[in-house]
DOVO-345669 format. One record per residue (C-alpha): x, y negated, z. Coordinates in Angstrom, 2 decimals. Each point is the difference from the previous one (the first is absolute). Layout:
<rs>
+---------+---------+---------+
!       x !       y !       z !
+---------+---------+---------+
!       X !       Y !       Z !
...
+---------+---------+---------+
</rs>
This chain:
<rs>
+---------+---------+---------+
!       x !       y !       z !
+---------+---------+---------+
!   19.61 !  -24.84 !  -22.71 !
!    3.44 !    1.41 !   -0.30 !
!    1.36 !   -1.98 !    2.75 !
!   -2.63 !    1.05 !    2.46 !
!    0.47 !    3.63 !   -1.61 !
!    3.63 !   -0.48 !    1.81 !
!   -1.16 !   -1.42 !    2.85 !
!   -2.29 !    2.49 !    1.33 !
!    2.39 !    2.76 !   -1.49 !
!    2.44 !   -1.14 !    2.53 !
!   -2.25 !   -1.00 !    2.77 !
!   -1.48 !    3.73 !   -0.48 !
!    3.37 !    1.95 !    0.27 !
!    1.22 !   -2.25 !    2.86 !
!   -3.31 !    0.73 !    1.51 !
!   -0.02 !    3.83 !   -0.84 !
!    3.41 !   -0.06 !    1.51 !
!   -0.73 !   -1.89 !    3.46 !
!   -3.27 !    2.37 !    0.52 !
!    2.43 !    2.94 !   -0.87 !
!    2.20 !   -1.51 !    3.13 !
!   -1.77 !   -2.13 !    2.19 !
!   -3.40 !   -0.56 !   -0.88 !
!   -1.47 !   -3.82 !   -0.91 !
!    0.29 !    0.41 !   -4.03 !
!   -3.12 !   -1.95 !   -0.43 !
!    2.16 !   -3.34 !    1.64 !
!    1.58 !    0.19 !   -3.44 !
!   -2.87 !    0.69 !   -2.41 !
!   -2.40 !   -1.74 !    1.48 !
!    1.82 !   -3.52 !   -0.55 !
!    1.30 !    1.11 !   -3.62 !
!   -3.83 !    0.76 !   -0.95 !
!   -0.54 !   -3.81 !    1.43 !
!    3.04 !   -0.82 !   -2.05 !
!   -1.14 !    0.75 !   -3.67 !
!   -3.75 !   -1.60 !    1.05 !
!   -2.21 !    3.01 !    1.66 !
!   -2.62 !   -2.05 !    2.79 !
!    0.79 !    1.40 !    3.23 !
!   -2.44 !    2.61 !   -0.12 !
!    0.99 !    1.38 !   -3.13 !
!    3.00 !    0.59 !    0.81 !
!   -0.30 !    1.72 !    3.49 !
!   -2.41 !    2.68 !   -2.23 !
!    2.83 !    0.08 !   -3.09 !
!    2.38 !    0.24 !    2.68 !
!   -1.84 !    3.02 !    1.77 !
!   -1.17 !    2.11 !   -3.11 !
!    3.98 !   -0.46 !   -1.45 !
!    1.84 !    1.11 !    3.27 !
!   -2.34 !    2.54 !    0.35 !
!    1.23 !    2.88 !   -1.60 !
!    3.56 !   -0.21 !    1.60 !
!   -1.85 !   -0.20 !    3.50 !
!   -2.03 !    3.20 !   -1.07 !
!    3.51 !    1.72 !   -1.45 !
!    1.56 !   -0.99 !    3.68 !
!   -2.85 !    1.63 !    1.75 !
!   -0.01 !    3.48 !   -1.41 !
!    3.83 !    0.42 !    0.10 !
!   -0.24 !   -0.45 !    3.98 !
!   -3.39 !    1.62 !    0.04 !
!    0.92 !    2.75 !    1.86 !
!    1.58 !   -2.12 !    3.04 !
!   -3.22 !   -1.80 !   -0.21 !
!   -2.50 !    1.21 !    2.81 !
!   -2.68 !   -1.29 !    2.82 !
!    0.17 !   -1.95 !    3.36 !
!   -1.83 !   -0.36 !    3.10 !
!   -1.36 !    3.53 !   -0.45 !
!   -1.47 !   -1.61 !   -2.97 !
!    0.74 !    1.94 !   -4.10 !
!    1.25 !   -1.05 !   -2.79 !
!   -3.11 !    0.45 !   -1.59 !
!   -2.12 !   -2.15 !    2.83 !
!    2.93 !   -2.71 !   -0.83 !
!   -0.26 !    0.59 !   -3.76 !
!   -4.27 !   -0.40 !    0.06 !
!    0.32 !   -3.36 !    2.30 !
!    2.86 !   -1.45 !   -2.45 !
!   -1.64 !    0.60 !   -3.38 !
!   -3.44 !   -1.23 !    1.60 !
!    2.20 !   -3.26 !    1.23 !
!    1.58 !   -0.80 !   -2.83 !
!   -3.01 !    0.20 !   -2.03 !
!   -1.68 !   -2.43 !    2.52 !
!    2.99 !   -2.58 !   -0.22 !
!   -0.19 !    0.46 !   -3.55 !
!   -3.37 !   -1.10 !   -0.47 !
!    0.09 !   -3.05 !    2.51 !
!    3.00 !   -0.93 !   -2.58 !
!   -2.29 !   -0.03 !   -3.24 !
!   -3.05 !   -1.82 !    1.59 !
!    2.43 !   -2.78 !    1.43 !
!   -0.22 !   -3.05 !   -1.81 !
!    3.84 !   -0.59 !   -1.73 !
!   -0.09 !   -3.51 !    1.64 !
!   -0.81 !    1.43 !    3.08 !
!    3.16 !    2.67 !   -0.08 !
!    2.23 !   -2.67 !   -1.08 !
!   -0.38 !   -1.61 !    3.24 !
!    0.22 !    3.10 !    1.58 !
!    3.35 !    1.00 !   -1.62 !
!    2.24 !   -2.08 !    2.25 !
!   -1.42 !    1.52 !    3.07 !
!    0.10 !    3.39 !   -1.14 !
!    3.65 !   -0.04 !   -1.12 !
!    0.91 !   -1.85 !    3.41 !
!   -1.59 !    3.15 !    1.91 !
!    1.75 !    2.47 !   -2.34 !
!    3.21 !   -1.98 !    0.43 !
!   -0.17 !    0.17 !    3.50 !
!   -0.97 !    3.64 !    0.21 !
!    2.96 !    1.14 !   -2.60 !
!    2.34 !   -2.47 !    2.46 !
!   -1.00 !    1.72 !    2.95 !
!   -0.18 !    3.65 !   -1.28 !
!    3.02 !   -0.20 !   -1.53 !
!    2.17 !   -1.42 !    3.00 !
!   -2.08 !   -0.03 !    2.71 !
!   -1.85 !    3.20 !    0.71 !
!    1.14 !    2.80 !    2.34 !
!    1.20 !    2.66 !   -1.37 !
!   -1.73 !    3.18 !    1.18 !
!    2.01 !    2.76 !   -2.23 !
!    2.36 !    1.17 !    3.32 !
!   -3.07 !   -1.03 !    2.46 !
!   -2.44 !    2.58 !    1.20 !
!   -2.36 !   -2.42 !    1.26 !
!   -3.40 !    1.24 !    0.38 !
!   -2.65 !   -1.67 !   -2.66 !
!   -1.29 !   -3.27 !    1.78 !
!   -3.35 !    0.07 !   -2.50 !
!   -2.99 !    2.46 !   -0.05 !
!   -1.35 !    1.04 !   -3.24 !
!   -3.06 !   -2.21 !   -0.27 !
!    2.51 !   -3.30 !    0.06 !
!    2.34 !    1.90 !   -2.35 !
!   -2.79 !    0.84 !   -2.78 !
!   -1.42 !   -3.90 !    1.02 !
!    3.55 !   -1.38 !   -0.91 !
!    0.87 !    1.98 !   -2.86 !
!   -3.53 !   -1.12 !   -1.58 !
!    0.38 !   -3.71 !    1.06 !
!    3.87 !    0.62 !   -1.79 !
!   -1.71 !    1.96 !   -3.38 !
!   -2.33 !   -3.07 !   -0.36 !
!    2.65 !   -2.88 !    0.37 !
!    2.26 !    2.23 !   -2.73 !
!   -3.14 !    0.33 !   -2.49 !
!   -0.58 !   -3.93 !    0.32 !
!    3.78 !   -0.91 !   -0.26 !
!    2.67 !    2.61 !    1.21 !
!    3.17 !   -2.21 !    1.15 !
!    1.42 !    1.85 !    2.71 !
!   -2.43 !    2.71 !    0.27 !
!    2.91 !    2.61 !    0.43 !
!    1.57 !   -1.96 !    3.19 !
!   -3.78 !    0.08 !    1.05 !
!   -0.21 !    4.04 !   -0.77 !
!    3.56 !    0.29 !    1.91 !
!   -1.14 !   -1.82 !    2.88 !
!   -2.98 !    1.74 !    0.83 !
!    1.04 !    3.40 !   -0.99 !
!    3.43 !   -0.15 !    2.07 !
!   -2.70 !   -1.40 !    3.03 !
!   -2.23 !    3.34 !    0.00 !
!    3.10 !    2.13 !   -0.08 !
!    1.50 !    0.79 !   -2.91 !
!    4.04 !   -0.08 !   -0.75 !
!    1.35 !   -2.86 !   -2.28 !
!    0.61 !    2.80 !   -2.49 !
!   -3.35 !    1.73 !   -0.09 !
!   -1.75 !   -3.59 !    0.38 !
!    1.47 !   -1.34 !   -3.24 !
!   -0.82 !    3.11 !   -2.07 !
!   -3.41 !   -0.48 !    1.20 !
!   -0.22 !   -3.48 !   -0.88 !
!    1.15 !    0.37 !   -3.23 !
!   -3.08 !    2.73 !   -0.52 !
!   -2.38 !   -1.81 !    1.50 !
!    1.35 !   -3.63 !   -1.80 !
!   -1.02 !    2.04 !   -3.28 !
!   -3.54 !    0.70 !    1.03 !
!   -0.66 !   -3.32 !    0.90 !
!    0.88 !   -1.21 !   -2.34 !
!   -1.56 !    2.49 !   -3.02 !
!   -3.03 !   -0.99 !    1.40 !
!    0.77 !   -3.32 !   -0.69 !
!    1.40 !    0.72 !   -3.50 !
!   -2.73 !    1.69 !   -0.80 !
!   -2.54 !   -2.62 !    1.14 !
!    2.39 !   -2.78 !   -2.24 !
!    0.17 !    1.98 !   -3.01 !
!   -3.86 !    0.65 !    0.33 !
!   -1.29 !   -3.87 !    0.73 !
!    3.07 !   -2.06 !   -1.30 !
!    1.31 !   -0.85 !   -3.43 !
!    4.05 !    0.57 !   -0.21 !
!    2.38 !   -1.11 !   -2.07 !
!    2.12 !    3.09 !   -0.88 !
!    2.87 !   -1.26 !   -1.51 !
!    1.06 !   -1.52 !    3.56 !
!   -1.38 !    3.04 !    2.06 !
!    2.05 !    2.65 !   -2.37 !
!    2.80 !   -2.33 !    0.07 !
!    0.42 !   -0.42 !    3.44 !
!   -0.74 !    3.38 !    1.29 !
!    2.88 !    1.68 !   -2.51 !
!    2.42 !   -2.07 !    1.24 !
!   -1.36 !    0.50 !    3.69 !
!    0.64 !    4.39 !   -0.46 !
!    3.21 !   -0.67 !   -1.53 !
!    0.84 !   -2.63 !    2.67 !
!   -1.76 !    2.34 !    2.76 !
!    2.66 !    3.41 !   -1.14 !
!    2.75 !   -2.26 !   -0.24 !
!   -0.56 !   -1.36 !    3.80 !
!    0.88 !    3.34 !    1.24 !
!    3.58 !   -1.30 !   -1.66 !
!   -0.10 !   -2.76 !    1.80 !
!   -0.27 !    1.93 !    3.63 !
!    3.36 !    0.76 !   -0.63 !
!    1.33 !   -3.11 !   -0.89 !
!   -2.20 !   -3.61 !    1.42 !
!   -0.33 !    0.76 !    4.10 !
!   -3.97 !   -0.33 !    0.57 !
!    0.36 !   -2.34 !    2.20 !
!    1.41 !   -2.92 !   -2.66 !
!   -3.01 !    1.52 !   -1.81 !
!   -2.74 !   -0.76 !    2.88 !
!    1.72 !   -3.26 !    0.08 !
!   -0.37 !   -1.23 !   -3.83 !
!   -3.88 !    0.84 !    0.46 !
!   -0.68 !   -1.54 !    3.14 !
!    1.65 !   -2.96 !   -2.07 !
!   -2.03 !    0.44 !   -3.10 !
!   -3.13 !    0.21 !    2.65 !
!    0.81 !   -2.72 !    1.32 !
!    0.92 !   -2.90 !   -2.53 !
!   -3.30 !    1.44 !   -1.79 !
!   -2.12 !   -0.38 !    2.81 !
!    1.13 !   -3.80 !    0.92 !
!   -0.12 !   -0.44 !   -4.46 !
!   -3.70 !    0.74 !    0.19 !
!   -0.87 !   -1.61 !    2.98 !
!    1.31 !   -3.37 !   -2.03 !
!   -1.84 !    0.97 !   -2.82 !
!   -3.29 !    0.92 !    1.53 !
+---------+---------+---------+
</rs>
């Protein structure tokens, strides 16, 4: 038990630390939860109540750079994320763990590929003044489709949030401050709906979500040291030998 104690408590402040940067924390705690013998599904809801309160920390410090899109609110955003995630989350609890085992693989390869491409792909639109390609009816239909897919498992939901925010119009800037809001509604609901309908083991959640706050204030250290970019890189790794390790194992 100690040795998984140490495990997680390093997995968590790496994690806290990459969110704090880059985003894609849950690369690292979901395959340490794996590690000490969670099932897959188990861990992505460990991994989601622990790195929870860091997310909702991140959110209300950039709250008030936080705002609407596509002539849509905050609010309308907020209602359609917390209804999402609560959606996502309950698909999660009535799937069969067999079932989301074989679904792991596939779900880390599209997360993988969405961090890869967000991360050095996407045009940046922070010196653009594009007009918004997307009306508000496909920007409330994506951020819902987005809410649900980060209630059932949440790798790479902020890449997702950052690519359809910067697409209705929003700066780089304002879009990730958003994000980071909107990542915490999602998933409360989700939290919520865990702590409500699923048995935890506390020692590992407590564990691993100290060492992600502690990790998550010392990342702002790290800005100044590690160039984001090596960062992006080290994930898309960790993405990517975990995707073709439980493809093998599935």
């Amino acid at each position: 038990m100690i040795f998984s104690c140490v495990v997680l408590a390093l997995a968590g402040f790496a994690a806290g630390a990459q969110n704090a940067v880059a985003g894609g924390g849950s690369f690292l705690t979901f395959p340490a939860l794996l590690f000490v013998g969670l099932d897959p599904r188990a861990a992505n809801i460990t991994s989601t109540i622990a790195l929870f309160p860091g997310q909702a920390t991140t959110g209300w410090t950039g709250r008030r750079m936080a705002g609407g899109a596509a002539g849509l609110s905050l609010r309308t955003l907020f209602v359609v994320s917390v209804i999402g995630g609560a959606i996502g989350a309950v698909l999660l609890l009535a799937t069969p763990v067999s079932i989301f085992t074989h679904l792991v693989p596939w779900l880390i390869l599209f997360a993988t590929l969405v961090f890869v491409w967000g991360s050095f792909f996407r045009k940046q639109r922070q010196e653009e003044n594009e007009p918004a390609p997307l009306p508000p009816r496909v920007a409330v239909g994506l951020q819902f489709l987005i809410a649900v897919y980060g209630g059932y498992f949440g790798g790479g939901i902020g890449i997702l949030m950052m690519a359809a925010l910067t697409a209705v119009g929003l700066s780089v800037r304002h879009a990730g401050a958003t994000k980071n809001v909107l990542a915490g509604v999602v998933n409360v609901a989700a939290v919520a709906i865990f702590l409500a309908r699923s048995p935890q083991n506390w020692t590992l959640v407590l564990v691993l979500g100290i060492a992600a706050i502690i990790g998550g204030q010392v990342g702002v250290l790290i800005l100044r040291y590690v160039p984001e970019t090596v960062l992006r890189v080290v994930v898309s790794l960790i993405g990517a030998v975990l995707t073709v390790g439980m493809f093998l194992k599935a």
